[in-house]
N, CA, C and O atoms as CSV, one atom per row, in Angstrom:
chain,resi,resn,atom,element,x,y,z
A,1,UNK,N,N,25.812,43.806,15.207
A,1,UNK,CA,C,26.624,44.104,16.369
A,1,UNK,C,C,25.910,45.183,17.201
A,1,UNK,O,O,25.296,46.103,16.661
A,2,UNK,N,N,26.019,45.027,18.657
A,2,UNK,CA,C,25.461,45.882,19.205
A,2,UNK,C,C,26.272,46.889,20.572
A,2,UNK,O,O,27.350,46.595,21.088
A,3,UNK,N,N,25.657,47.748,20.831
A,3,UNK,CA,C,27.081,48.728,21.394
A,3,UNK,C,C,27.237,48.203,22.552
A,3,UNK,O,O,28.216,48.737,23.072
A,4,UNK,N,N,26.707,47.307,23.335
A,4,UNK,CA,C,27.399,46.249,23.950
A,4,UNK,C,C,28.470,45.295,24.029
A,4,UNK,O,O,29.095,44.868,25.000
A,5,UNK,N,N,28.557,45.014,22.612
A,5,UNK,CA,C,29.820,44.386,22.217
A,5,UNK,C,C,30.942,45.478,22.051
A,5,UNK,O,O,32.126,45.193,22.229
A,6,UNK,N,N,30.643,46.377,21.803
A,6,UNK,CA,C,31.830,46.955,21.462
A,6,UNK,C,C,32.315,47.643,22.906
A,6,UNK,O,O,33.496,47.987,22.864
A,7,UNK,N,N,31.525,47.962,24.400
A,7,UNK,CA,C,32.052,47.991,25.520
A,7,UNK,C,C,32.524,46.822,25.562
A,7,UNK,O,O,33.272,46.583,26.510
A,8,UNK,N,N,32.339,46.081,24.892
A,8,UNK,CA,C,32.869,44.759,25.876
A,8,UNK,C,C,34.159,44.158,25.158
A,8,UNK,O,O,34.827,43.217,25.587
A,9,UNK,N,N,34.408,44.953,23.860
A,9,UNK,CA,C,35.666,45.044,23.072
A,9,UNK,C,C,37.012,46.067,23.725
A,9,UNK,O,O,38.208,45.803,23.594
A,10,UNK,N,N,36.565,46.997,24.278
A,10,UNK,CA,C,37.228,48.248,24.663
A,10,UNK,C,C,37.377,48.239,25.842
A,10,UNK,O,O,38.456,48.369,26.419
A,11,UNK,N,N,35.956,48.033,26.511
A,11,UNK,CA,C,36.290,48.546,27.865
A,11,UNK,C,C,35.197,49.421,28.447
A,11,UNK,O,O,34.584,50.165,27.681
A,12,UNK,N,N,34.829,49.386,30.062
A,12,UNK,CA,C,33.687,50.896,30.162
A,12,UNK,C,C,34.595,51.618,30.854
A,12,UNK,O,O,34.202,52.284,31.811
A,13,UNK,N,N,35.714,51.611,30.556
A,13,UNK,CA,C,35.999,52.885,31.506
A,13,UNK,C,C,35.872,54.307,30.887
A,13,UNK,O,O,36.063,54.793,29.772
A,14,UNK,N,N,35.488,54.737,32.041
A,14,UNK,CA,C,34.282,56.243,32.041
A,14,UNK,C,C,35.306,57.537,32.598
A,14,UNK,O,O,35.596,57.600,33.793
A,15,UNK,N,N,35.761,58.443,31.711
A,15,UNK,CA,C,36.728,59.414,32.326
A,15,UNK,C,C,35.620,60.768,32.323
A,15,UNK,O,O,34.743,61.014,31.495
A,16,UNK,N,N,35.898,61.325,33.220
A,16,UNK,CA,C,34.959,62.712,33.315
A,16,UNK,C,C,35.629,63.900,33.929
A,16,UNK,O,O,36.779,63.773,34.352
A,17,UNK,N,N,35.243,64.607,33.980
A,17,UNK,CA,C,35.497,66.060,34.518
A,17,UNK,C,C,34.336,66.497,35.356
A,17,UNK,O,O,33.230,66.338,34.840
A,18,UNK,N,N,34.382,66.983,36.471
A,18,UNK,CA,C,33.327,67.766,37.104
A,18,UNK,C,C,32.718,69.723,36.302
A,18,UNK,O,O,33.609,70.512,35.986
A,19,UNK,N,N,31.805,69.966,36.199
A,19,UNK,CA,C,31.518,71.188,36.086
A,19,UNK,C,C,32.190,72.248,36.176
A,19,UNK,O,O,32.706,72.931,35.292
A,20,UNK,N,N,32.162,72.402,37.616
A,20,UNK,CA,C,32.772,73.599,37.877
A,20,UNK,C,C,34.610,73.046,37.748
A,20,UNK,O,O,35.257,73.664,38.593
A,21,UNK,N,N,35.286,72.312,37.121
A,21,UNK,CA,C,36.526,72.195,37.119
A,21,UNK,C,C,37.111,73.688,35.930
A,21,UNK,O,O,36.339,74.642,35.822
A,22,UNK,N,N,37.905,73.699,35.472
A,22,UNK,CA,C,38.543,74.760,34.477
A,22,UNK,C,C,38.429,73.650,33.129
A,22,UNK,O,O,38.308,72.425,33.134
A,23,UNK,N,N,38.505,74.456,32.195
A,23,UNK,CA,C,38.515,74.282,30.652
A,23,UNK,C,C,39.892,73.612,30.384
A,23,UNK,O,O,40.006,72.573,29.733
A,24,UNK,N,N,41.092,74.399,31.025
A,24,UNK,CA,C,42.266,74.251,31.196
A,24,UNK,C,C,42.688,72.738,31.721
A,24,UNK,O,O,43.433,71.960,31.125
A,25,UNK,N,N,41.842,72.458,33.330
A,25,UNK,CA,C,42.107,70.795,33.418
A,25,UNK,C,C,41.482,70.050,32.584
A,25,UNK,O,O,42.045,69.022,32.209
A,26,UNK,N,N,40.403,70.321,32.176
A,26,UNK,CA,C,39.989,69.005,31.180
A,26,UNK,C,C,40.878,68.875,29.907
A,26,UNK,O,O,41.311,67.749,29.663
A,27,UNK,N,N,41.151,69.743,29.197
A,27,UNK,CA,C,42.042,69.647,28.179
A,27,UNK,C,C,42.831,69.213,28.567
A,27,UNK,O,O,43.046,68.107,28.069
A,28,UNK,N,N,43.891,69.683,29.732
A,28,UNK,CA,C,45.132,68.795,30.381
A,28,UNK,C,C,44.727,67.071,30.499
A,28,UNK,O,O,45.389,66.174,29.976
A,29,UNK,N,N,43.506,66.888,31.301
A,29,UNK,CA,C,43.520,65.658,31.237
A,29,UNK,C,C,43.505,65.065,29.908
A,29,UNK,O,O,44.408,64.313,29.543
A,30,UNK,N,N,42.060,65.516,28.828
A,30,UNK,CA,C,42.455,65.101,27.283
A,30,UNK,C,C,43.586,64.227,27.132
A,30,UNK,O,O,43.635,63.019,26.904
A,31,UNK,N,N,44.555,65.154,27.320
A,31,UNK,CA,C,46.015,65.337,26.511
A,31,UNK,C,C,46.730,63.910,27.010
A,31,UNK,O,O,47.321,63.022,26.395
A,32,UNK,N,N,46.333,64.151,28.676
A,32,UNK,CA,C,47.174,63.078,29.572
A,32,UNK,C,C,46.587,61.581,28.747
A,32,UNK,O,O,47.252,60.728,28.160
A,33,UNK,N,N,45.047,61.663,28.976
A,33,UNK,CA,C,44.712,60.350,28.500
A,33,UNK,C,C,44.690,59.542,26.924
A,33,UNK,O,O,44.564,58.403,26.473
A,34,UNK,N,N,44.962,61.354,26.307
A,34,UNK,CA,C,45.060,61.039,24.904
A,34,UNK,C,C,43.765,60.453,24.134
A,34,UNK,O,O,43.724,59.493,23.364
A,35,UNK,N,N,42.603,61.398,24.608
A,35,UNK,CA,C,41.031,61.288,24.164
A,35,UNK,C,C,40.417,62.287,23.490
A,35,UNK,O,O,40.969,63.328,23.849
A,36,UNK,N,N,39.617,62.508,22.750
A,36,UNK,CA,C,38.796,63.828,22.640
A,36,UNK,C,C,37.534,64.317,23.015
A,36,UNK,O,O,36.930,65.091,22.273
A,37,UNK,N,N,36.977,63.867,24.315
A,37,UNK,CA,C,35.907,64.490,25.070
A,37,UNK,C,C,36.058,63.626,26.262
A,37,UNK,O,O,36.460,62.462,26.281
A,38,UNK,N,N,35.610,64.495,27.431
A,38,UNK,CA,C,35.548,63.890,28.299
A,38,UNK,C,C,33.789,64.099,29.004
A,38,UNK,O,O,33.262,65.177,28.729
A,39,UNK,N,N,33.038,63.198,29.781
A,39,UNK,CA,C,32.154,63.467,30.450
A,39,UNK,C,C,31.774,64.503,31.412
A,39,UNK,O,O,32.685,64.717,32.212
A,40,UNK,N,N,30.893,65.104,31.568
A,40,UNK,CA,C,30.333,66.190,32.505
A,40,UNK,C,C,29.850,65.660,33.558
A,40,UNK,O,O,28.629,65.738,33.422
A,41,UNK,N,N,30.241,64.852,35.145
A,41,UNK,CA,C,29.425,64.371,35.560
A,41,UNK,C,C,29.537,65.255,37.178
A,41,UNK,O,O,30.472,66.006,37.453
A,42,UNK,N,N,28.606,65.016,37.922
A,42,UNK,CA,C,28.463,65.606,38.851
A,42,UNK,C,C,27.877,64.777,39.992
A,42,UNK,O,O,26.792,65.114,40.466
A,43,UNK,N,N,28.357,64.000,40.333
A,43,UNK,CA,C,27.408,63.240,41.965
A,43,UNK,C,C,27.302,61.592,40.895
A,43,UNK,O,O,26.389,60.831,41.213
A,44,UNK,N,N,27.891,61.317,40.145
A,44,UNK,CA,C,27.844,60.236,39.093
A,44,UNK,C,C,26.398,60.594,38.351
A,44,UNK,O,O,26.138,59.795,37.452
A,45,UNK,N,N,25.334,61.714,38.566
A,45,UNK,CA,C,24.654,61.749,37.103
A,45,UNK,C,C,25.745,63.200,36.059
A,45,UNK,O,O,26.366,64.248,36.236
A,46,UNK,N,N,25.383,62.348,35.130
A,46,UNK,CA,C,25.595,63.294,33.909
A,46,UNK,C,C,25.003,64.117,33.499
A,46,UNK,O,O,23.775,64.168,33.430
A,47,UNK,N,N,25.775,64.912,33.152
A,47,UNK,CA,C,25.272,66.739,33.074
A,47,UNK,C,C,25.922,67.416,31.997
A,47,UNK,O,O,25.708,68.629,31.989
A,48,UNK,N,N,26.729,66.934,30.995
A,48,UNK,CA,C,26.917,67.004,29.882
A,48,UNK,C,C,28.315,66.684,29.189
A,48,UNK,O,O,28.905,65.721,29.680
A,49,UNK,N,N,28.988,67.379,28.054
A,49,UNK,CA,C,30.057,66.256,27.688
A,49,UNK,C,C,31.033,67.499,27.186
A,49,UNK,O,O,30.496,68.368,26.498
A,50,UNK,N,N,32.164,67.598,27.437
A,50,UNK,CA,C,33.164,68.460,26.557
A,50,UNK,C,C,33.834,67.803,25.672
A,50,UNK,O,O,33.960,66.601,25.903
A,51,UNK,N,N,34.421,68.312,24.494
A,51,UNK,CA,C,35.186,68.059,23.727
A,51,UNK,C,C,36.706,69.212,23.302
A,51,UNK,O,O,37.044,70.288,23.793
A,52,UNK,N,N,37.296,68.398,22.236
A,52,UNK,CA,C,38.307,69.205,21.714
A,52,UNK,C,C,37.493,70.559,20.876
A,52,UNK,O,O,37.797,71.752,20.894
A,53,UNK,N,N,36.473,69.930,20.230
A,53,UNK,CA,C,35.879,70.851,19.500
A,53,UNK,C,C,35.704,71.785,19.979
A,53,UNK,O,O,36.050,72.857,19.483
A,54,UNK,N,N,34.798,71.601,21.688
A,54,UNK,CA,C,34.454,73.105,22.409
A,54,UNK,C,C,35.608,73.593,22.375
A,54,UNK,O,O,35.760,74.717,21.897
A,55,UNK,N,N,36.533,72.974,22.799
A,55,UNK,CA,C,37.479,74.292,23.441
A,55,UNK,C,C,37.718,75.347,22.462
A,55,UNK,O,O,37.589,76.550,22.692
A,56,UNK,N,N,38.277,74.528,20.732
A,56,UNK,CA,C,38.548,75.062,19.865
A,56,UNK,C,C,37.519,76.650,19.410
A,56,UNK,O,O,37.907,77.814,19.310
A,57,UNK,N,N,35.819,75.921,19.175
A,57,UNK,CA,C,34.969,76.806,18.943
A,57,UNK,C,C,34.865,77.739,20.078
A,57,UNK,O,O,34.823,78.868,19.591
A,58,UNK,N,N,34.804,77.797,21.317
A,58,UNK,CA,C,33.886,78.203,22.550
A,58,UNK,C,C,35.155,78.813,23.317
A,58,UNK,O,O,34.894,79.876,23.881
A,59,UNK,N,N,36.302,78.423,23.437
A,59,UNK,CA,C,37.271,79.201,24.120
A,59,UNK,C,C,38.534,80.212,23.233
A,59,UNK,O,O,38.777,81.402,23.430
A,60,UNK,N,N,39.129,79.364,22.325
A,60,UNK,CA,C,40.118,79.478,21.377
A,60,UNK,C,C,40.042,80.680,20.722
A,60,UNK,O,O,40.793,81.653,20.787
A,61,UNK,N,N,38.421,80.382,19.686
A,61,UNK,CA,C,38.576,81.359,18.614
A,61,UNK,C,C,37.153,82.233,19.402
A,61,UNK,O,O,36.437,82.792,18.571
A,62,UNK,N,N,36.697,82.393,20.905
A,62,UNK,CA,C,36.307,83.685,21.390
A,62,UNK,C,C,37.329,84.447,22.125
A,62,UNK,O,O,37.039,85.495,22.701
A,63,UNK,N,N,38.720,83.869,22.123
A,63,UNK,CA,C,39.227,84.709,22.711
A,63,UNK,C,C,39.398,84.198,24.514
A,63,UNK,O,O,40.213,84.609,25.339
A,64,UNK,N,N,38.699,83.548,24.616
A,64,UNK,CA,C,38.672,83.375,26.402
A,64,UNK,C,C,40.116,82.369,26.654
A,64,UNK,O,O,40.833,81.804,25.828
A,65,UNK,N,N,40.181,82.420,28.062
A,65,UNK,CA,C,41.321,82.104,28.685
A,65,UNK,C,C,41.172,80.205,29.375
A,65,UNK,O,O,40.519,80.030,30.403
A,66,UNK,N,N,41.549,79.522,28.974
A,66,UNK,CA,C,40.769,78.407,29.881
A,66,UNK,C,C,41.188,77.737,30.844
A,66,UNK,O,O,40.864,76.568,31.051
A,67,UNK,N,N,42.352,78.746,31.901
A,67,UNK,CA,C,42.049,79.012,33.108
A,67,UNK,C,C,41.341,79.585,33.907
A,67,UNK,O,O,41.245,79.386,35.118
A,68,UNK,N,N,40.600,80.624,32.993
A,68,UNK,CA,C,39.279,81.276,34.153
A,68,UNK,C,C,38.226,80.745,33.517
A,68,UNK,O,O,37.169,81.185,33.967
A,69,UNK,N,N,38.063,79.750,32.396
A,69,UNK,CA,C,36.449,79.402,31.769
A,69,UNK,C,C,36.621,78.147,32.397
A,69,UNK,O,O,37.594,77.410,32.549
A,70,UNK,N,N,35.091,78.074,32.815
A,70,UNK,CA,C,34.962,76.775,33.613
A,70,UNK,C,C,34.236,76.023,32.676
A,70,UNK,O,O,33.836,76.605,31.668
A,71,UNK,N,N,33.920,74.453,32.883
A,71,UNK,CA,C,34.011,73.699,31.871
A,71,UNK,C,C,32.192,73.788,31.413
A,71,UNK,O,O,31.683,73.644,30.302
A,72,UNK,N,N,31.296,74.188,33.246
A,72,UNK,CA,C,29.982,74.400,32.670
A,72,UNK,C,C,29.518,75.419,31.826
A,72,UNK,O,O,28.311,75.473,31.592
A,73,UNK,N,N,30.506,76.465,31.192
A,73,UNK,CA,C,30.184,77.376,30.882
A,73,UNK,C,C,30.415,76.795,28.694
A,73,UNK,O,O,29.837,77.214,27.691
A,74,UNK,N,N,31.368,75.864,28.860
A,74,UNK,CA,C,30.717,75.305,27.173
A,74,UNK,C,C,30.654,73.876,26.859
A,74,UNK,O,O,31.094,73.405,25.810
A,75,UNK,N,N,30.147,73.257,27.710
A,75,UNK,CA,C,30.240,71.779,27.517
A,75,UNK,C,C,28.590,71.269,26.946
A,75,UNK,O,O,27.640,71.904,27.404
A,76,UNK,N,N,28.400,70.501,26.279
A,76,UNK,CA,C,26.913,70.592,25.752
A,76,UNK,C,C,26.509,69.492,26.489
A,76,UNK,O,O,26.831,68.323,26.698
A,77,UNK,N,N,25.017,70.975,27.053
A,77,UNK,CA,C,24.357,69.780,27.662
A,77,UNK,C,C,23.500,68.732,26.943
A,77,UNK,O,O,23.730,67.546,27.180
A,78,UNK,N,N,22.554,69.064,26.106
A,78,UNK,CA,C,22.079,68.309,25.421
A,78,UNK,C,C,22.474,67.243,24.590
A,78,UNK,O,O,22.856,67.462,23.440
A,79,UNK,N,N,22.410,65.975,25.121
A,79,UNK,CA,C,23.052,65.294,24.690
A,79,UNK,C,C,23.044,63.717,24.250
A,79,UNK,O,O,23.322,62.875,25.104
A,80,UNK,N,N,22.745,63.347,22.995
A,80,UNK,CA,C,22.309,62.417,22.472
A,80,UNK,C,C,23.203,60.987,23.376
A,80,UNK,O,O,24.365,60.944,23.780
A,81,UNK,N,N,22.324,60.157,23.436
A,81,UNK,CA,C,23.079,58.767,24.567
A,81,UNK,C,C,22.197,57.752,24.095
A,81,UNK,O,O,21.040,57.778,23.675
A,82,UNK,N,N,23.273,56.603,24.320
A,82,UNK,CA,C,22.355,55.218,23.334
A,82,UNK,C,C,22.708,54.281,24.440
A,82,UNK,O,O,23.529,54.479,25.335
A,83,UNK,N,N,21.768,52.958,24.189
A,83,UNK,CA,C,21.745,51.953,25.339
A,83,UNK,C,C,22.785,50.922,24.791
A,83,UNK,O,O,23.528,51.021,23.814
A,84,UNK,N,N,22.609,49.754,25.824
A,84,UNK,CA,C,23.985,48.546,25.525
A,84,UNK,C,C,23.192,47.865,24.336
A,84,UNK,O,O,23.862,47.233,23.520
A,85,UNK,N,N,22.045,47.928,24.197
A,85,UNK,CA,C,21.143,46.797,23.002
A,85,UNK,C,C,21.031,47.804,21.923
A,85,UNK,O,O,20.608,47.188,20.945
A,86,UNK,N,N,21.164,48.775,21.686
A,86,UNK,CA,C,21.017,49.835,20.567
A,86,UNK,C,C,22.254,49.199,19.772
A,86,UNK,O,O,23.356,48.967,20.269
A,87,UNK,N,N,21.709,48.859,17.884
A,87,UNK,CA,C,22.260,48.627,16.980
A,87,UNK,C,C,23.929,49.491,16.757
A,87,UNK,O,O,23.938,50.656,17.154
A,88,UNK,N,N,24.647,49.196,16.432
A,88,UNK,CA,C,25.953,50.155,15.630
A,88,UNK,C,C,25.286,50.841,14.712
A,88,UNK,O,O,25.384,52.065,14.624
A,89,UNK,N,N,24.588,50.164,13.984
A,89,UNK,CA,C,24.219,51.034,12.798
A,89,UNK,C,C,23.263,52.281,12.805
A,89,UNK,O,O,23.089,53.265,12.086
A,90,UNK,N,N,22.771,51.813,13.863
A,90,UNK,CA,C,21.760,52.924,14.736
A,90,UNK,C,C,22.470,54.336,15.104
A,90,UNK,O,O,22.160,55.517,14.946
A,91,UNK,N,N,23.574,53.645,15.673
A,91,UNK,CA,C,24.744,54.698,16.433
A,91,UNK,C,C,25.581,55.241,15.069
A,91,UNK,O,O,26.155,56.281,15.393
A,92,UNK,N,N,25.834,54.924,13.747
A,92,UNK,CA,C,26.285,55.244,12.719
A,92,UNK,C,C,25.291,56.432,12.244
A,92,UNK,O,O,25.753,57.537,11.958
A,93,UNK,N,N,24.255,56.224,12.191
A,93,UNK,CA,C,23.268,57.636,11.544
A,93,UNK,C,C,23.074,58.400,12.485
A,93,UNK,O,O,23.240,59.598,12.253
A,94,UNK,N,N,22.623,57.944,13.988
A,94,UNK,CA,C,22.950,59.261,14.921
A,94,UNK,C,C,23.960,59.921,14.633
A,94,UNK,O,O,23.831,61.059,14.184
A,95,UNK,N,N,25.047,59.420,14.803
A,95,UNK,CA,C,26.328,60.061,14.731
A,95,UNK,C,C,26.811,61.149,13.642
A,95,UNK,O,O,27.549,62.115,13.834
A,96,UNK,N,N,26.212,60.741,12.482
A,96,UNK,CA,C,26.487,61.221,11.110
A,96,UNK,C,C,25.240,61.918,10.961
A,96,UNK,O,O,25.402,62.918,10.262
A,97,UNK,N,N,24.175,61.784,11.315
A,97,UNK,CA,C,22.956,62.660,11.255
A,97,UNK,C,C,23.226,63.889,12.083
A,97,UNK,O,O,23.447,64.948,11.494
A,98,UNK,N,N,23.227,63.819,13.940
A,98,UNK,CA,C,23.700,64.979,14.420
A,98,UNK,C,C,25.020,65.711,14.434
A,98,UNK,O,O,25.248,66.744,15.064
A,99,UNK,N,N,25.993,64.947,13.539
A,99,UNK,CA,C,27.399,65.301,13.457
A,99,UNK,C,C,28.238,65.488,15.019
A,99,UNK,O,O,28.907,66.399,15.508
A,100,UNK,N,N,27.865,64.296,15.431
A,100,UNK,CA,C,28.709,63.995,16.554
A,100,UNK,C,C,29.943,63.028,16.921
A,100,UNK,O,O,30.050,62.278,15.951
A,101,UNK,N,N,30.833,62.730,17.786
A,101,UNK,CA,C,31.941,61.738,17.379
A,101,UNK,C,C,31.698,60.823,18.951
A,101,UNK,O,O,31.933,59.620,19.057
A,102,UNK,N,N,31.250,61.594,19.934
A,102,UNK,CA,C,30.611,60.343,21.104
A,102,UNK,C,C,29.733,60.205,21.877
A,102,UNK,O,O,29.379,61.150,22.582
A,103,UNK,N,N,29.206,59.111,21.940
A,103,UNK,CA,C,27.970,58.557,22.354
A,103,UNK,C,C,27.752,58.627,23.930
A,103,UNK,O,O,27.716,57.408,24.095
A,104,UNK,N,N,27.571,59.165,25.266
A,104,UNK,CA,C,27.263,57.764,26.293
A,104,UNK,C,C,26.133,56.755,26.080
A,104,UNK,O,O,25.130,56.853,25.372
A,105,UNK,N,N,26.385,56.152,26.563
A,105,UNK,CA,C,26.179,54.806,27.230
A,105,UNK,C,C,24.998,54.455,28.303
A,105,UNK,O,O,25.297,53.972,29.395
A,106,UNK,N,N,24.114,54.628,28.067
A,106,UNK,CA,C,23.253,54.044,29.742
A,106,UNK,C,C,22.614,53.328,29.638
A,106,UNK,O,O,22.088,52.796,28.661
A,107,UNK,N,N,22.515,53.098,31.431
A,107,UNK,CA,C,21.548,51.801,31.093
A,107,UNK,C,C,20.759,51.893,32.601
A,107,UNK,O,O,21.220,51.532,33.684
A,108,UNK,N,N,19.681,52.376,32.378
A,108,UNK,CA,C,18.856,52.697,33.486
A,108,UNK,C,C,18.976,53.582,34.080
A,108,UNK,O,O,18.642,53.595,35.265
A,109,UNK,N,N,19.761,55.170,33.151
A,109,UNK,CA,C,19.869,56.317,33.789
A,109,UNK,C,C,21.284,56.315,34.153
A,109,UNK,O,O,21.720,57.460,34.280
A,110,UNK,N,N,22.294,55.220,34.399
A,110,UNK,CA,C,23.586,54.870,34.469
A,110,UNK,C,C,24.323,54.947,33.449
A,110,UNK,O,O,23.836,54.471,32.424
A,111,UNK,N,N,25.856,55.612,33.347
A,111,UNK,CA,C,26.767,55.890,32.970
A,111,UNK,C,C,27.261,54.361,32.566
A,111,UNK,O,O,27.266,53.507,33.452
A,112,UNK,N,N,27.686,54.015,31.188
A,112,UNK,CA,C,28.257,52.404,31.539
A,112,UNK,C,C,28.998,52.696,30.946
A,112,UNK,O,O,30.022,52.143,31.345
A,113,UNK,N,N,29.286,53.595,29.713
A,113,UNK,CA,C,30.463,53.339,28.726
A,113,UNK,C,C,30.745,54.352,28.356
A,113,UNK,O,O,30.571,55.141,29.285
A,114,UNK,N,N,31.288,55.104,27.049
A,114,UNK,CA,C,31.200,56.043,26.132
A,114,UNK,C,C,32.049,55.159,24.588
A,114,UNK,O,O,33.086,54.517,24.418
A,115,UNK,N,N,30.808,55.642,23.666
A,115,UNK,CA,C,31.466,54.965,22.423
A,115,UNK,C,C,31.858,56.287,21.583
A,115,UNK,O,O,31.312,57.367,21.809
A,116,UNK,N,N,32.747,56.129,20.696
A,116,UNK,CA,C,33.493,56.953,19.571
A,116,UNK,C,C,33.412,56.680,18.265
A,116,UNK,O,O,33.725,55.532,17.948
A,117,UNK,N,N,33.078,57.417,17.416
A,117,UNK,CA,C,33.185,57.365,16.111
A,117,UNK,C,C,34.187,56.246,15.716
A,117,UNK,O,O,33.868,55.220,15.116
A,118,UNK,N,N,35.173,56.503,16.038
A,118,UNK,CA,C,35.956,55.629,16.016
A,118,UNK,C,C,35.959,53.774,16.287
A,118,UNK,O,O,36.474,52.949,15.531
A,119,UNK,N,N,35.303,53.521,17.444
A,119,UNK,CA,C,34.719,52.958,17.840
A,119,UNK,C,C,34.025,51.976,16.901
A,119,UNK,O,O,34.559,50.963,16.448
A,120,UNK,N,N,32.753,52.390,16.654
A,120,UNK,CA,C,31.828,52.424,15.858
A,120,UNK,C,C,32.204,51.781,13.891
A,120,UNK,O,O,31.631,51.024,13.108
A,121,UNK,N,N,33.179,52.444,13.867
A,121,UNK,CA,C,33.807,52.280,12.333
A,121,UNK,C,C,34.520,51.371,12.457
A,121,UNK,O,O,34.420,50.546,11.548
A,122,UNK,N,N,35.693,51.006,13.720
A,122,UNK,CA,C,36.055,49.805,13.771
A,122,UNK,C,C,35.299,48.205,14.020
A,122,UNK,O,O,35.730,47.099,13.695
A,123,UNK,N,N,34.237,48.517,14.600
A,123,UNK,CA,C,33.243,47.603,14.613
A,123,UNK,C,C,32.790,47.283,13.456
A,123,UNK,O,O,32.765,46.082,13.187
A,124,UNK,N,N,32.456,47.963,12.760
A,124,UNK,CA,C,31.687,47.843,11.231
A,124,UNK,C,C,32.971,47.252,10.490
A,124,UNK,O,O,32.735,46.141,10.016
A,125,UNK,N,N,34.040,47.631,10.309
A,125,UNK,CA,C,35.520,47.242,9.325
A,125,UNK,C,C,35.276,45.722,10.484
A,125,UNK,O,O,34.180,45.337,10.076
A,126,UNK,N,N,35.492,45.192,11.091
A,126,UNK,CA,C,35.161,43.888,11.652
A,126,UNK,C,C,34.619,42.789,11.277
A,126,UNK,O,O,34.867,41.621,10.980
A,127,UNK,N,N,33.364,43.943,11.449
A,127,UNK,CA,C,31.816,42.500,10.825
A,127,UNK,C,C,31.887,42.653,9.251
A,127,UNK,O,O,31.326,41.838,8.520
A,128,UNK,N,N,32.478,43.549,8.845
A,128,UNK,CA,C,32.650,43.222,6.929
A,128,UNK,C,C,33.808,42.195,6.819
A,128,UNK,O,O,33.699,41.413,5.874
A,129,UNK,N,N,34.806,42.068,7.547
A,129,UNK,CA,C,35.811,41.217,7.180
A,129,UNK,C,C,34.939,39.807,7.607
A,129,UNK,O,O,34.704,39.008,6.701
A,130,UNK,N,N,34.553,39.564,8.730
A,130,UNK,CA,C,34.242,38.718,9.028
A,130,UNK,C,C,33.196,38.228,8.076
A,130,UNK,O,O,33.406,37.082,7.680
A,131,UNK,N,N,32.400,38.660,7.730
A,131,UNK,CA,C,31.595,38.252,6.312
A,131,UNK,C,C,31.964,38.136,5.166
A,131,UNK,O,O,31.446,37.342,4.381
A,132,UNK,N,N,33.358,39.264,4.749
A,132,UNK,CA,C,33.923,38.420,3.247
A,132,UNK,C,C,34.915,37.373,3.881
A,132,UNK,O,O,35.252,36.984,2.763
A,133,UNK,N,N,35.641,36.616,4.688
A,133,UNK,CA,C,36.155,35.783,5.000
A,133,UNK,C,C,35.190,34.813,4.819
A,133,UNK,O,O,35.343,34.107,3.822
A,134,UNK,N,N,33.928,34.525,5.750
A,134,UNK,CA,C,32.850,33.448,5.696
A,134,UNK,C,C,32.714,33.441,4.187
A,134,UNK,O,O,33.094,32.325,3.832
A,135,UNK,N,N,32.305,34.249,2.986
A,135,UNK,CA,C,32.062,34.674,1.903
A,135,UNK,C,C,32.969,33.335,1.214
A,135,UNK,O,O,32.603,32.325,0.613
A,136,UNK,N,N,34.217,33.819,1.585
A,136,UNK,CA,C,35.585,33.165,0.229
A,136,UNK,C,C,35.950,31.978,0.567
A,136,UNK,O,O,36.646,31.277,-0.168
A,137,UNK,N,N,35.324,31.439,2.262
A,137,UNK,CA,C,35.565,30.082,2.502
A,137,UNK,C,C,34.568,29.081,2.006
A,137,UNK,O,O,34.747,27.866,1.932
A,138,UNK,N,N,33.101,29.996,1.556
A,138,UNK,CA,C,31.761,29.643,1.195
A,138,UNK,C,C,32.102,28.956,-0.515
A,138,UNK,O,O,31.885,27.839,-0.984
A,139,UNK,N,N,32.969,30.714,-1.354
A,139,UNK,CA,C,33.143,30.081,-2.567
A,139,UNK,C,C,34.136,29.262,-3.041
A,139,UNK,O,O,34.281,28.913,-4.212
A,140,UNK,N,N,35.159,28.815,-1.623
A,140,UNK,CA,C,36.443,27.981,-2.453
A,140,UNK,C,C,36.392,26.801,-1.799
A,140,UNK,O,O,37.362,26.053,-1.678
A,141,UNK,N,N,34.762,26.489,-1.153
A,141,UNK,CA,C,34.640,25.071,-1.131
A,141,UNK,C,C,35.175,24.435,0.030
A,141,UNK,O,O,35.622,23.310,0.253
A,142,UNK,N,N,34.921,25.963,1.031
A,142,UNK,CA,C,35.317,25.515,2.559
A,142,UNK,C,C,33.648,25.165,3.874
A,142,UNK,O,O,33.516,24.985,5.085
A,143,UNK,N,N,32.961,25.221,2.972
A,143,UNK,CA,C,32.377,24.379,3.719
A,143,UNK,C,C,31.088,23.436,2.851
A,143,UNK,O,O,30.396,23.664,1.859
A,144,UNK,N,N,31.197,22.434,3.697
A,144,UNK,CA,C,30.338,21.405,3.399
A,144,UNK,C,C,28.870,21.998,3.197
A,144,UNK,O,O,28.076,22.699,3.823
A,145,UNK,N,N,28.977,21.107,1.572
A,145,UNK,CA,C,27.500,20.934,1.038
A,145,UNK,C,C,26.248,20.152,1.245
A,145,UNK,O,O,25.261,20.370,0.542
């Protein structure tokens, strides 16, 4: 399976936050959309990614307010991104190697998707069913020899 299929299971819609917005709206939005990171984008290129995590690490437990912290001040820029032909399983050891939970998406420098841990694990619980199903129709003589 490839992370193409799984935009094309979900969906590309792309939610973001601008930079200079507050810490405070992106979490609000979070909440509204019921996600845990949103995109950093600025002029449609990307410029990095917030999460629940930042706020928790970077606002919460320093003490800051996240009506006056703006979102460029902890959103990471550096930031691992996989294409539409890049494997799941590919995106499984990134993920678990840099201990991250989402991916973007590009494709020629373009924003197309964002995938989730979540994501990712449901894809995999998929293609295993779908292989012990083929499996038990194989051993109870559901298909021709």
């Amino acid at each position: 399976m490839l992370v193409q299929d799984i935009l094309n299971q979900k969906g590309r819609e792309i939610y973001s936050v601008e930079p200079d917005n507050t810490v405070y709206n992106a979490i609000a939005k979070m909440a509204d959309l019921n996600i845990g990171a949103l995109l950093v984008m600025q002029d449609d290129k990307l410029e990095g990614i917030i999460s629940e995590r930042d706020y928790r690490n970077k606002v919460i437990l320093k003490g800051r307010k996240s009506k006056t912290t703006y979102v460029r001040e902890i959103m990471v820029s550096h930031l691992f991104c996989v294409k539409p032909k890049d494997t799941v399983n590919h995106c499984m050891v990134m993920m678990t190697d840099k201990k991250i939970r989402h991916l973007p998406v590009l494709d020629n420098d373009k924003v197309i998707g964002v995938i989730s841990i979540g994501d990712v694990v449901k894809s995999i619980i998929y293609k295993q069913e779908k292989e012990i199903d083929s499996l038990r129709g194989y051993i109870s003589g559901g298909y021709p020899g």
